[in-house]
N, C-alpha and C positions, 0 to 999 in steps of 0.2 A: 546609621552611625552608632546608636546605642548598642546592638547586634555586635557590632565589628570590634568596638570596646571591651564588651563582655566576654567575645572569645578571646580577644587582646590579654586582659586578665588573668582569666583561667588557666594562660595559654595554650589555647586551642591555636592550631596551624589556621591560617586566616586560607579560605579557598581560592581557588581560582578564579578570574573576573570573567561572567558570561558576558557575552555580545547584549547589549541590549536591543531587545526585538523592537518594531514598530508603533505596537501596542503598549508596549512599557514606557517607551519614552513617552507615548503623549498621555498613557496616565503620572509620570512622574510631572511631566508639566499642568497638567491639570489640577496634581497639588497643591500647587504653588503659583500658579496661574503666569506662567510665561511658558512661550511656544514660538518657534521658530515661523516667521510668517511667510506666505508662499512666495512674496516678491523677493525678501532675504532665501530663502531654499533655490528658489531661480537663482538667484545672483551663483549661491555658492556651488553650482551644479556648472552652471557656465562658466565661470571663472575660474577657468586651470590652473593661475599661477596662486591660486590661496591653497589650493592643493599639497602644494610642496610645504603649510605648513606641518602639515598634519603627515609629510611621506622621511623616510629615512634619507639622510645626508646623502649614503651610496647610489641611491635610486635616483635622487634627483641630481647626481654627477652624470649619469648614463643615459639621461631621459634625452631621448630625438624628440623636443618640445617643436623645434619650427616645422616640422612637416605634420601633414596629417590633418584629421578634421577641428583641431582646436589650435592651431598654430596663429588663427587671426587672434586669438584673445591673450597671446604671449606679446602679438606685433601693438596691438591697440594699447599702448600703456597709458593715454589719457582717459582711457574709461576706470582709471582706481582712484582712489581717494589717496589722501596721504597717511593712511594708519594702514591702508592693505599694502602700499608700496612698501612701507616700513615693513613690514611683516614678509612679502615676497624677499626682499632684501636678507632679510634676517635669515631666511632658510638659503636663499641664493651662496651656490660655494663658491671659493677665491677662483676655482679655476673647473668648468667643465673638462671632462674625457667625452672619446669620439669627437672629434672639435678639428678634425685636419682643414677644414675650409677657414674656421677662424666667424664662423657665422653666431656662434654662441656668445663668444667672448664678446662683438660687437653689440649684442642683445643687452650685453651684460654693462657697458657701460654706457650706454642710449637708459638701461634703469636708473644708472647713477646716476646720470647728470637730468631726469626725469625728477627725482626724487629730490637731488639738491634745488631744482628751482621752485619744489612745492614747500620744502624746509625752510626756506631763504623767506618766500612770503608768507610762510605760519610765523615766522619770526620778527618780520617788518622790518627785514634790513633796507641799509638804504643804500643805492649804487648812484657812480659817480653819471651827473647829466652834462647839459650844458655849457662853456665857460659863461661866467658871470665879468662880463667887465668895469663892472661897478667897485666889486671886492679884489678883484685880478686874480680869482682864485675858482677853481672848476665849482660849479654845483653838485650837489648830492640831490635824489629823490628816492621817496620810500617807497616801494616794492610796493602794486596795489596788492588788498589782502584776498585771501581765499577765499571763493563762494562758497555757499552752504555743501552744496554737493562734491566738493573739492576737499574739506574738513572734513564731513564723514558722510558717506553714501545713506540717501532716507531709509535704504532697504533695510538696516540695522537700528531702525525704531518703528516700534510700531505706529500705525497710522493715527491721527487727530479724531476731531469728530467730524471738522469740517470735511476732512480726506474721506472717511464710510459716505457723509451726505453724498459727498460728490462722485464715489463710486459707486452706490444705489441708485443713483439720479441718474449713471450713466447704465443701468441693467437697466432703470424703467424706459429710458429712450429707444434701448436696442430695441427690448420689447414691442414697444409700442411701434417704432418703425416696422416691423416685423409683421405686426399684426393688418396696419396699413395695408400694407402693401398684398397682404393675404385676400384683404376682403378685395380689394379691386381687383386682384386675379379672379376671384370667385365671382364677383360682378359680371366682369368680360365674357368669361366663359358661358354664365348661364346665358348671356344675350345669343350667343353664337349657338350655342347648344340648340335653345329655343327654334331660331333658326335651323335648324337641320333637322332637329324632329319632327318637324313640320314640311318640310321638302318628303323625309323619308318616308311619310306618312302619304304625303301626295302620292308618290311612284306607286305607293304600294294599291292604292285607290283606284291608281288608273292601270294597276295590272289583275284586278279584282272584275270574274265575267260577271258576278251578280250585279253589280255596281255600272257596270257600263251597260247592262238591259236597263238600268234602271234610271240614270243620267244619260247616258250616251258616250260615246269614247271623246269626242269632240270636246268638250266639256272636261270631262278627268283629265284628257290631255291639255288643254287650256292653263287649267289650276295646277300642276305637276310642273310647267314652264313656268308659271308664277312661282309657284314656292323656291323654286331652282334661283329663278334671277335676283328672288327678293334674298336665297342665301348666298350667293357668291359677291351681290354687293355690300350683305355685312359683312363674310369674310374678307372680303378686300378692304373695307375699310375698320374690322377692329384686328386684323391677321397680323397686324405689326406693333398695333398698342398691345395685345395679346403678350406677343411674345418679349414683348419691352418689361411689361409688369413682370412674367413668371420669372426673368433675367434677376429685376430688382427685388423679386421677391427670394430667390434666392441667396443672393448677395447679401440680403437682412439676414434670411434665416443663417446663415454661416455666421456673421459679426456675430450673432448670439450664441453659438454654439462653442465658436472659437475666442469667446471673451475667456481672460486668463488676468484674476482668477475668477472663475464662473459665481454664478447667482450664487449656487450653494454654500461654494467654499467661503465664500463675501461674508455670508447671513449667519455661517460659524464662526467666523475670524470676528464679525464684528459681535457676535455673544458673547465670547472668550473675550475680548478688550472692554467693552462695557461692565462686563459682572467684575473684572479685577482694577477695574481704571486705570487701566493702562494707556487709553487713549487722552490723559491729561499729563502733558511732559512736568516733568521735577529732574531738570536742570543738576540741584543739590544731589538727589538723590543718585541719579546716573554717575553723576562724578566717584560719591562715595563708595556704588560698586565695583567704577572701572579702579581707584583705589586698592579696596579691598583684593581686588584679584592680583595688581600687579603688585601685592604686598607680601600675596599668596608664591608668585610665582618666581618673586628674586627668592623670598626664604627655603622655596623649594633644591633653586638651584646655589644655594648658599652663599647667595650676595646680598652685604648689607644696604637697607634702601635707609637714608639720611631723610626722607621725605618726613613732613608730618601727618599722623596717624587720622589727626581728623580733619576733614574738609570744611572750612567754614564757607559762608555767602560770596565774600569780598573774595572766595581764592580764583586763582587763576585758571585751575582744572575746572572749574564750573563753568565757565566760559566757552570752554569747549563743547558743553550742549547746548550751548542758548541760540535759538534758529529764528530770528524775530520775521524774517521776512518769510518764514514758509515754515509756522509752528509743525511740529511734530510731536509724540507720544512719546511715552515709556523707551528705552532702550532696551533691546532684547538680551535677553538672557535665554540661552538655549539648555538644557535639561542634560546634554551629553559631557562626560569630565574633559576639562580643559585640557588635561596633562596625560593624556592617554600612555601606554608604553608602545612607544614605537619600533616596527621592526620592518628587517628588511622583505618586500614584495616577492611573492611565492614564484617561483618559473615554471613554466611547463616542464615537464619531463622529456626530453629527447627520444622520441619513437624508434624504438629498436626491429631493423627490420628481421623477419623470419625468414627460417631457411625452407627449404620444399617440404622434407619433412613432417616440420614441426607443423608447417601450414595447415598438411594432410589431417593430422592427428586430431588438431584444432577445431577442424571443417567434421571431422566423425564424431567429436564431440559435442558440438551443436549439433549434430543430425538426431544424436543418441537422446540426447535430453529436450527433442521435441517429438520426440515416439518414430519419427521418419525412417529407421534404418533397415526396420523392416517391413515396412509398406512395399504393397508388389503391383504391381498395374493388371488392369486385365486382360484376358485374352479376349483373341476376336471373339470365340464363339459364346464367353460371357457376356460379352457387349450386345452379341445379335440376341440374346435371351432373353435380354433385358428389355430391350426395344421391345420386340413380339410381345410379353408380358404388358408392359404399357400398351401396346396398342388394341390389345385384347381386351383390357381395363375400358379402354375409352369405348370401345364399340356395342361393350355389356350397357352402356346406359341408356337408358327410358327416351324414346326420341319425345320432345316437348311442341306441339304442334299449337301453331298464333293463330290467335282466332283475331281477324280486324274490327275495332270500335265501331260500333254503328253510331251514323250521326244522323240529325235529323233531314229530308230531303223533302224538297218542296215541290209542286208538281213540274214543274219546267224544269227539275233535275238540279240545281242549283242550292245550297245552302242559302240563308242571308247573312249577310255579313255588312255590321253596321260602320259607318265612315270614320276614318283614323285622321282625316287630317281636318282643321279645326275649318277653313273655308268651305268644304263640302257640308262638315255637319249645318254650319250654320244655314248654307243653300237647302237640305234637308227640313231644317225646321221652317226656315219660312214654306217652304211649301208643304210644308204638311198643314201649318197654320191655313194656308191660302185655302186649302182643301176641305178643311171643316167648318170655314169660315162659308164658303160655297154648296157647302151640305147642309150649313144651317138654314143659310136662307132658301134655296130651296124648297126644302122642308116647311118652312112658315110660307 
């Protein structure tokens, strides 16, 4: 602003307004510590009809709002509050074009009378009830009043501190379910696994000749049916817990993945609310800026506001942020200018088609500016030259002659080869034990 003054002054021509980029808004927020928070940027992303405040009069006379992919959040009018209704309103024109069904116009006063029964109870009128035959005269009753989320949507304050506990408390839960559910997958499996290493290790035992001179086939085959039956009855009996966990283990790991808004975004939204205290509400304070702005915005459009300048405790716009049964934060303030200049939406250009021609021309001109126009193919007899050459290449080279690993060989022809599966080893050592135990005493 000091900038804009000084060339103001000097008279310097004031420049053109750039777009502000991504990274400029959230360092202009960062200045000043307010920031549009992801459940408000949700809101305003899916809510089409806050759209038209920010689009040209003409645009939104033309717009085919009930078809298409956002036509539910045009039909759902009890999901606004009564400051967005007011505001849809406020851009809404007297009369849509393209309108021959009449479908617009009846949108258009389903908002109205939408609007007038949320006005009626921000006002505490009172409509006629009952007759009273004590008085001889009808009763009145007063309009129950607006819930908090009817007054104004939580998305347009930031959150409490109670709101962060109970959103970290709910990443520690997913978490944690998540993790649950990982180890007893991992559990299941290694039982099962154990199990089949153990089978595959039998098969392999009993199709081992060293092994069967040395045990006998009877035997290997024995232990191979064992390890087989002792795994097909834990896979029949963990084959469905198995695939029950990986199910719930999946279903965790997504809740975590598809939390919105995630661990990260949480753990910077709640840095940015805590360092500026934003997550303790002042009631006074919100007032005095919603104030401020709309003091900004009649003098902009050169209408005088009769309101008084300062907001005390006792006024009535303060009341307007007071949320007792479900506190809330700071009121956001978003970093982008209120009062943007609006213009009308850009149209495509109408595709004009080409004549043969110009097509031709078109088509030589991409050929010419990717070097193509004068590339030529080759003849057969460079093709067969080519081949020959390559094959004459491959034939010059060194033929490489395998020499096979020697391994060691025992005199019955046979390597040894020690037992893979744990019931052989262990028949293995007892009897190797039996064997020296039988050489000892011998021997003495």
């Amino acid at each position: 602003q000091a900038k804009r003054r000084k060339r103001e002054a000097e008279g310097e021509p004031a420049p053109e307004d750039e777009p502000v980029s991504d990274k400029k808004a959230l360092a202009i927020a960062a200045a000043w510590g307010g920031c549009y928070t992801y459940a408000l940027a949700e809101r305003l992303k899916n809510a089409r009809p806050l759209h038209w405040v920010q689009a040209h009069p003409e645009d939104v006379a033309t717009q085919n709002f009930l078809a298409g992919a956002g036509a539910d959040s045009f039909r759902n009018l009890g999901d606004y509050d009564v400051v967005e209704l007011r505001a849809i309103y406020a851009a809404c024109p007297e009369k849509f074009q393209l309108d021959s069904s009449g479908a617009k116009a009846a949108w258009r006063r389903q908002l109205v009378e939408r609007l007038r029964e949320l006005v009626a109870r921000e006002r505490g009128d009172r409509v006629n009830a009952g007759w009273d035959g004590a008085t001889g005269q009808r009763r009145t009753q007063q309009l129950p009043p607006l819930p908090a989320k009817q007054r104004r949507h939580p998305a347009y304050y930031y959150p409490s501190k109670a709101q962060l506990e109970e959103t970290a408390q709910k990443h520690k839960t997913l978490k944690k379910r998540r993790d649950e559910r990982k180890k007893k997958v991992a559990t299941l499996e290694a039982a099962l696994e154990e199990r089949r290493d153990e089978r595959d290790a039998a098969f392999a035992d009993s199709r081992s000749e060293y092994l069967q001179q040395q045990y006998g086939r009877q035997l290997l085959r024995d232990l191979a049916r064992e390890a087989d039956d002792a795994y097909k009855a834990t896979s029949k009996e963990l084959g469905n817990d198995v695939q029950g966990a990986r199910a719930d283990y999946l279903r965790a790991a997504k809740a975590v993945d598809n939390a919105h808004p995630t661990e990260g975004e949480d753990a910077a939204l709640r840095k940015l609310v805590e360092r500026h205290s934003l997550c303790d509400g002042d009631a006074l304070a919100d007032a005095r800026d919603v104030a401020a702005l709309r003091k900004r915005a009649l003098a902009k459009a050169g209408i005088y506001d009769d309101e008084e300048d300062d907001v005390t405790e006792d006024d009535a716009r303060v009341l307007k942020h007071v949320f007792t049964e479900e506190p809330r934060g700071r009121l956001v303030r978003g970093p982008f200018d209120p009062w943007p200049a609006i213009e009308r939406a850009e149209r495509a250009p109408v595709l004009k088609k080409l004549s043969d021609e110009e097509e031709a021309r078109l088509r030589r001109e991409e050929l010419r500016q990717h070097g193509l126009s004068r590339r030529k193919s080759l003849s057969t007899k460079e093709v067969a030259k080519t081949l020959s050459a390559s094959a004459a290449a491959s034939s010059s080279r060194p033929a490489v002659r395998r020499v096979a690993s020697a391994k060691p060989v025992m005199s019955s022809g046979l390597a040894p080869v020690a037992p893979r599966s744990r019931r052989l080893a262990e028949l293995a050592r007892k009897s190797a034990g039996g064997d020296s135990a039988r050489d000892s005493t011998g021997s003495t």
